[in-house]
C-alpha positions in Angstrom: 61.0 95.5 119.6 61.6 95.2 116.3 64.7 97.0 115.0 63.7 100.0 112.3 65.8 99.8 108.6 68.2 102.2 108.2 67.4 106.0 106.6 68.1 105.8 103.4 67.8 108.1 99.9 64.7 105.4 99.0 63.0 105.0 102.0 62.8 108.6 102.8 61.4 109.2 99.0 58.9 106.2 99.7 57.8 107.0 102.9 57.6 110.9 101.7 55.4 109.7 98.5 53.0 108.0 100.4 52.7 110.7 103.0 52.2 112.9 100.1 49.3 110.4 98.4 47.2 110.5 102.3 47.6 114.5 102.3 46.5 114.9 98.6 43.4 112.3 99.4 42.5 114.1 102.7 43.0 117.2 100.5 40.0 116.4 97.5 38.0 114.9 100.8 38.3 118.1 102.6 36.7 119.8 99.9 33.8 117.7 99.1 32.6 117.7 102.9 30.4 120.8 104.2 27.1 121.7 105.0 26.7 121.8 101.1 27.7 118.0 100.5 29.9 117.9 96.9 30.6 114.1 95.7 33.9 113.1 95.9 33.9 112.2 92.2 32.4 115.6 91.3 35.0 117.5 93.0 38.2 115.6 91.7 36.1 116.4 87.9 36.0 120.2 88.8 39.5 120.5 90.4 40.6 118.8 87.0 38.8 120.6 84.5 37.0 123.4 85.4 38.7 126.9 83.9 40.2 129.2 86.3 38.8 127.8 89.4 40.5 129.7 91.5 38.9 133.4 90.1 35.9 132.8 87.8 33.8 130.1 89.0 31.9 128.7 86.6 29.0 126.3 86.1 27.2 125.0 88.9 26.8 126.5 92.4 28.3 123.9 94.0 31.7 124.4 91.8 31.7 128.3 92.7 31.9 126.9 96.5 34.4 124.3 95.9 36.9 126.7 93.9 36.1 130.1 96.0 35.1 129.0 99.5 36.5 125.7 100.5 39.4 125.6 98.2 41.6 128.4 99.6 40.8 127.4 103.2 41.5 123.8 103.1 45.2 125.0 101.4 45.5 127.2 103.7 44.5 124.9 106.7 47.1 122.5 104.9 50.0 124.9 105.2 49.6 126.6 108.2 49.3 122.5 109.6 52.5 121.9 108.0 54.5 125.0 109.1 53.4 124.1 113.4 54.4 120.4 112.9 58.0 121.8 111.2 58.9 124.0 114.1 57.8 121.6 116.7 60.2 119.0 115.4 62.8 121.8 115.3 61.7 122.7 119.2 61.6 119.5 120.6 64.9 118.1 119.2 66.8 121.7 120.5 65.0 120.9 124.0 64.9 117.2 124.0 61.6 117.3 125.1 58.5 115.5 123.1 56.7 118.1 125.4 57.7 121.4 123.5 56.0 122.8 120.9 55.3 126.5 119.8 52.2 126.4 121.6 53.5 125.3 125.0 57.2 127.1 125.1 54.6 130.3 124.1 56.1 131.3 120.8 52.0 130.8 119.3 50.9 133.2 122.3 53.9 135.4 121.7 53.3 135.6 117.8 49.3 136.3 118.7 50.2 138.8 120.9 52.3 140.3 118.2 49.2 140.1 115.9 47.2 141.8 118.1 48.9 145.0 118.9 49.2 145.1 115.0 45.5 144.9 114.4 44.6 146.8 117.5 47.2 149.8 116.0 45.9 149.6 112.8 48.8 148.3 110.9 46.2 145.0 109.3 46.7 147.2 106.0 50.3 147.4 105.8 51.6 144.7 103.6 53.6 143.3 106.5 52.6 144.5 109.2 50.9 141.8 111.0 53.2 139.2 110.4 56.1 141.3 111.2 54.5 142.2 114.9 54.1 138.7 115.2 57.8 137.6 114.3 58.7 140.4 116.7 56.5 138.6 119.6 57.7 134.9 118.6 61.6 136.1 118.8 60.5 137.9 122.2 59.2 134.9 123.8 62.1 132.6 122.7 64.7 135.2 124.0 62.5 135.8 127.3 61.9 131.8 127.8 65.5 131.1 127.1 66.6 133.8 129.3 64.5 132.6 131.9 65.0 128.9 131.0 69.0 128.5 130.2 69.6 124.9 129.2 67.7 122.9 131.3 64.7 121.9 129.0 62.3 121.6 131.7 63.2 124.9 133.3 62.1 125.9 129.6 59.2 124.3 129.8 58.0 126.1 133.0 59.5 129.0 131.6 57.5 129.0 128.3 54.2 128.4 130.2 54.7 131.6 132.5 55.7 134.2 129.1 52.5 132.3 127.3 51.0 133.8 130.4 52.1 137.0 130.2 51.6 136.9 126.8 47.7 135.8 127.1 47.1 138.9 129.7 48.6 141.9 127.1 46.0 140.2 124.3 43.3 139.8 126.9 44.1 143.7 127.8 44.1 144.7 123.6 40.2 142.2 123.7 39.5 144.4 126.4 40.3 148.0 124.9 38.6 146.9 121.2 35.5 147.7 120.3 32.6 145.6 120.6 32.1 145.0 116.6 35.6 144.0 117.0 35.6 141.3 120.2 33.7 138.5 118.5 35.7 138.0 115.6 39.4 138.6 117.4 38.1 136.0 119.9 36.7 133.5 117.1 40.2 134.2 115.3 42.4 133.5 118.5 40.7 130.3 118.4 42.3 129.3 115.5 40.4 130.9 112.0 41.3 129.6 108.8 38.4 130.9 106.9 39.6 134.4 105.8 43.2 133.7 104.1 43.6 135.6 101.1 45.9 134.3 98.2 48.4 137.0 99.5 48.3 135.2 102.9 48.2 131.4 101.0 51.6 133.1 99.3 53.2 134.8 102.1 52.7 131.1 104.0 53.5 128.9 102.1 56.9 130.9 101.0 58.2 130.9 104.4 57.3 127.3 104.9 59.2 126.7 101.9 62.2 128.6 103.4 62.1 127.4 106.6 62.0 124.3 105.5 65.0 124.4 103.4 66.9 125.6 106.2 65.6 123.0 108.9 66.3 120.5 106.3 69.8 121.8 105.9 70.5 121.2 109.5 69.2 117.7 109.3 72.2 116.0 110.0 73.6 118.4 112.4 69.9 118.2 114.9 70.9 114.7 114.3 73.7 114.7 116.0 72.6 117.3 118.6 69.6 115.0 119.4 72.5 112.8 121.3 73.7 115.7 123.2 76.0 118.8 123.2 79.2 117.6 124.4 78.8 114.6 121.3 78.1 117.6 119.0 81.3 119.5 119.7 83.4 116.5 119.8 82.2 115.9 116.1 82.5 119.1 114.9 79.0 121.1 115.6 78.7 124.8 115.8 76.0 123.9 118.6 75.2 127.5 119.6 75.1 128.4 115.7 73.1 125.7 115.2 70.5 126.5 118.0 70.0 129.8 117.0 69.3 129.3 113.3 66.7 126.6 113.9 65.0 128.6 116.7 64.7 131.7 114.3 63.7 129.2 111.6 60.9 127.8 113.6 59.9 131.3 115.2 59.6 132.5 111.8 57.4 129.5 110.4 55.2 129.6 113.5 54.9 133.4 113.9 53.7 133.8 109.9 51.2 131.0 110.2 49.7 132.4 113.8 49.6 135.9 112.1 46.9 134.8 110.1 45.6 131.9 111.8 45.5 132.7 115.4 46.5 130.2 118.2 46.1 126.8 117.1 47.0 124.5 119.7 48.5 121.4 120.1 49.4 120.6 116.5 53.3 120.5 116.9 53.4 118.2 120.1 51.2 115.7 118.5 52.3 115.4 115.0 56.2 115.4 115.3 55.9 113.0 118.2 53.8 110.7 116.7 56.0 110.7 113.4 58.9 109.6 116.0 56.9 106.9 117.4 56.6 105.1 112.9 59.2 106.6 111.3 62.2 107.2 113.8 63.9 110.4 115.1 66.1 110.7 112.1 65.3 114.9 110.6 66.2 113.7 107.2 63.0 111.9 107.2 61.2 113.4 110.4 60.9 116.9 108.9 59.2 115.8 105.5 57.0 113.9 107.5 56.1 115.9 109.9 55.4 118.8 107.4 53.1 116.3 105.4 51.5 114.8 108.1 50.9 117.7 110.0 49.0 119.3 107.0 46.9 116.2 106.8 45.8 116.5 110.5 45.1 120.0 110.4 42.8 119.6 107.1 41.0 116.8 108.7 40.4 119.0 112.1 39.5 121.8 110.0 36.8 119.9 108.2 35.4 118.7 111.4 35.2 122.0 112.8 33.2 122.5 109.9 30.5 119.8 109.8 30.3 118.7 113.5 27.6 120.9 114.4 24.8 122.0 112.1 24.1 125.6 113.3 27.3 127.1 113.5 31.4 126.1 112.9 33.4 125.6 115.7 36.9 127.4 115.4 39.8 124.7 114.8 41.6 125.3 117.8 38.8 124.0 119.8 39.2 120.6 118.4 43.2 120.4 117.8 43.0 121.0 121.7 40.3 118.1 122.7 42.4 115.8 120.3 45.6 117.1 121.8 45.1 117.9 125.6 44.9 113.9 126.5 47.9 113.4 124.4 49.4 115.7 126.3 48.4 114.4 129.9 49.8 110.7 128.2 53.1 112.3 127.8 53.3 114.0 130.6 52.4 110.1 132.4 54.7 108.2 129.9 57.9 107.5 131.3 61.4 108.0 129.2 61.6 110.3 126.8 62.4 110.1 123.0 
């Protein structure tokens, strides 16, 4: 096997560039592709130089539904893609375990569930106070899996797949108190919905990615370390319980902001993070810019099938994130080693 080149200031800032290129073109094709079909050439042309896109559409209709329909959603779809590939590099290095994700360890169902009791209390009007139920529920479900779990990482697995459990009963119970006008569209968002973000939600996202970010980033060196196991860690001078907790709030936080207004999108940070491991290597210096970028990418190109596959009606994104990533999962479950 050929022997990767060292991490470096230049090849992270090359290999970061060119993930950045792939997002922006899946970006501009995102937005030309719908049941109204917008050339690609047409839609670069508009995002250039049409005048406040983003509030007054202007000219033809099919600029009003690049700049007020599609525009927002594929951004949003971008970001929220981003923020579930971030924490599932964080979760998988703390675990050691290409396995965990926020979806499996529960922290999506736990932030969901969070959600839920929100909307179902009427709290959707308070500035904060959906994503704030659903930070409560994502810190819930990584104390109760951790307190069910310890250290061993596939105790944690099992662990995270019972509380996801628990969790998916309580929102089946709230489904099952709300009204009927109500049912369809908490079940299509719980599916994964990205085509309701508002520019407060674009903003409230994409600042905690941003945050989150820094901090996972600013830990680089230390998961790095960590990744070859505690006792190594210590020895070299690791604050490993420090460590731990800071990413896992990190992550919570980036996972339970993005499911608050996304619902449960599946699958997304075992593939992407994993798959990043597989080209790039397992060094966070590079995997976390990659898997942020990457991870956006996917998620816009899922999105926009979710859009277009069928002709009658759009399929929620979760629905394909999962039949893309439930036989990646059964392959890792079958592969043998791990990182």
């Amino acid at each position: 096997m050929r022997e990767r080149p060292p991490v470096t200031g230049a090849r992270i800032l090359r290999i970061t560039l060119l993930l950045a290129a792939i997002c922006g073109a899946v970006f501009v094709v995102s937005l030309c592709l719908g049941p109204a079909r917008i050339s690609v050439l047409r839609g670069v042309r508009d995002l250039l130089f049409s005048g406040e896109p983003g509030l007054h559409p202007s000219g033809s209709p099919e600029t009003a539904i690049l700049f007020s329909i599609r525009f927002p959603r594929v951004l949003f779809a971008g970001l929220v893609g981003a923020s579930l590939s971030l924490a599932g590099a964080a979760f998988q290095t703390l675990l050691r375990n290409p396995l965990a994700d926020p979806y499996i360890l529960g922290v999506s169902g736990g932030s969901a569930a969070g959600a839920i009791i929100a909307i179902s209390l009427g709290l959707a009007a308070l500035p904060f106070g959906v994503p704030l139920f659903a930070f409560l529920g994502a810190v819930l479900t990584v104390t109760l899996v951790f307190s069910i779990g310890k250290t061993d990482s596939n105790v944690l697995l099992l662990a995270g797949v019972i509380v996801n459990a628990f969790f998916s009963a309580v929102i089946l119970f709230f489904l099952a108190m709300s009204r009927s006008a109500d049912l369809h569209s908490m079940t299509f968002w719980l599916m994964g919905d990205l085509g309701l973000a508002s520019p407060r939600e674009i903003l409230l996202v994409s600042g905690t990615l941003a945050a989150g970010f820094v901090i996972l980033y600013f830990h680089a060196r230390a998961l790095n370390l960590l990744a070859t196991g505690e006792p190594t860690a210590l020895h070299l001078g690791i604050a490993v319980e420090r460590t731990k907790g800071i990413v896992f709030l990190a992550g919570s936080l980036v996972t339970a902001v993005a499911v608050a207004f996304s619902g449960i999108i599946g699958f997304v940070g075992l593939i992407i993070p994993h798959m990043i491991r597989m080209l790039f290597g397992a060094d966070h210096r590079l995997l976390f810019p990659a898997s942020a970028l990457f991870g956006g990418a996917y998620l816009m190109a899922a999105d926009t099938v979710a859009r277009i596959l069928l002709s009658s009606t759009e399929l929620p994104v979760g629905v394909v994130t999962a039949l893309c990533g439930a036989p990646y999962f059964i392959y890792l479950l079958r592969r043998k080693g791990g990182f």
